[in-house]
C-alpha positions, 0 to 999 in steps of 0.5 A: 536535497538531503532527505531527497537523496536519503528517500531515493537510496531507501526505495532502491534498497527495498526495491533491490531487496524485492528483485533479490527475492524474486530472483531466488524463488523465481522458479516458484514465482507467479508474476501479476499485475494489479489495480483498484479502489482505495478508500484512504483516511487520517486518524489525528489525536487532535480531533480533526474533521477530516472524513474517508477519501476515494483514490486509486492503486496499481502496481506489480506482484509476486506470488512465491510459494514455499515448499509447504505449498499451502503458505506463500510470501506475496511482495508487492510494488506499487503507488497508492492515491491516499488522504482525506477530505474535510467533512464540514468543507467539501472543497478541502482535501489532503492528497497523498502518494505512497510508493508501497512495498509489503511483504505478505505472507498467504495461507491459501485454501483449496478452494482458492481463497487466501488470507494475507498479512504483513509488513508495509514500508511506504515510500512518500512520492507526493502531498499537497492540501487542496482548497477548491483549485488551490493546492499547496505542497506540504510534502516537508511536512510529512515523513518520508518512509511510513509502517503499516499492517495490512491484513486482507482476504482475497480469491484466485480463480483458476485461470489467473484472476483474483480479487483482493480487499484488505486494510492497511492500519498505519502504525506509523506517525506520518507528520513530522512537523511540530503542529497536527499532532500524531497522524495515521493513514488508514487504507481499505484497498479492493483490487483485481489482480491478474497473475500470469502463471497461476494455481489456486494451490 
């Protein structure tokens, strides 16, 4: 009950420090939704087999511009389907759902193409190891809050719509448990995204 309550205060903090910013640049603030393919893996130091899995994100975000009009900070919120799949037994996959929250910082080119990066705090929801219909939950297992990197590319045309891919390194151990070793997630993300007030600048 603890960790449980420890991991709620930890995602009303970053969600109330999210609001806060959007609040203060609210005038300079283009709100958006977003949506795509993840294709998510686990990086152990002890050699396992597990191989790239295919999951899903959606969420919220904020593109705030700075006064320089060519830089601007993107924080984002939003739930992501990430894990891996064993190569040599198709029917045993780990699943696990973030909770994201990064703040990007963009550089934005005239012709509406940006580069993004920056820190991402990933709040665990859920983990379970499935074996053909069979799960089992493994969330105690795993940390509550994780640290990534997400570096990524993306365009936005001139009536709101845009696309984005990036990579999330995890620079983050996730397990906490005394066996498995160190593990990283790694995510490739592909999203559309719509930002209901836009401009390419």
């Amino acid at each position: 009950m603890n960790l449980k309550n420890t991991s709620m205060k930890k995602i009303i903090v970053f969600a109330a420090t999210f609001f806060l910013l959007l609040n203060a640049k609210a005038q300079d603030a283009h709100f958006g939704i977003k949506a795509g393919l993840n294709a998510s893996s686990l990086d152990y130091n002890n050699n396992s087999d597990m191989q790239t899995k295919i999951g899903f994100n959606a969420g919220l975000l904020a593109h705030i511009h700075t006064s320089s009009k060519m830089w601007a900070f993107q924080p984002e919120l939003y739930y992501s389907s990430e894990g891996a799949k064993s190569k040599s037994n198709s029917n045993v996959s780990t699943d696990l759902g973030y909770l994201n929250l990064p703040v990007l910082v963009q550089y934005m080119f005239d012709n509406g193409f940006r580069i993004e990066a920056g820190p991402q705090v990933g709040f665990l929801m859920n983990a379970k190891t499935k074996v053909g219909n069979n799960s089992t939950d493994i969330k105690n297992n795993l940390k509550s809050a994780v640290f990534s990197i997400p570096l990524g590319l993306g365009y936005v045309t001139t009536n709101g719509l845009g696309f984005d891919a990036r990579y999330n390194f995890g620079i983050s151990n996730i397990n906490k448990s005394t066996y498995g070793g160190t593990v990283h997630s790694n995510v490739f993300q592909f999203d559309v995204f719509y930002q209901f007030s836009s401009t390419k600048k």
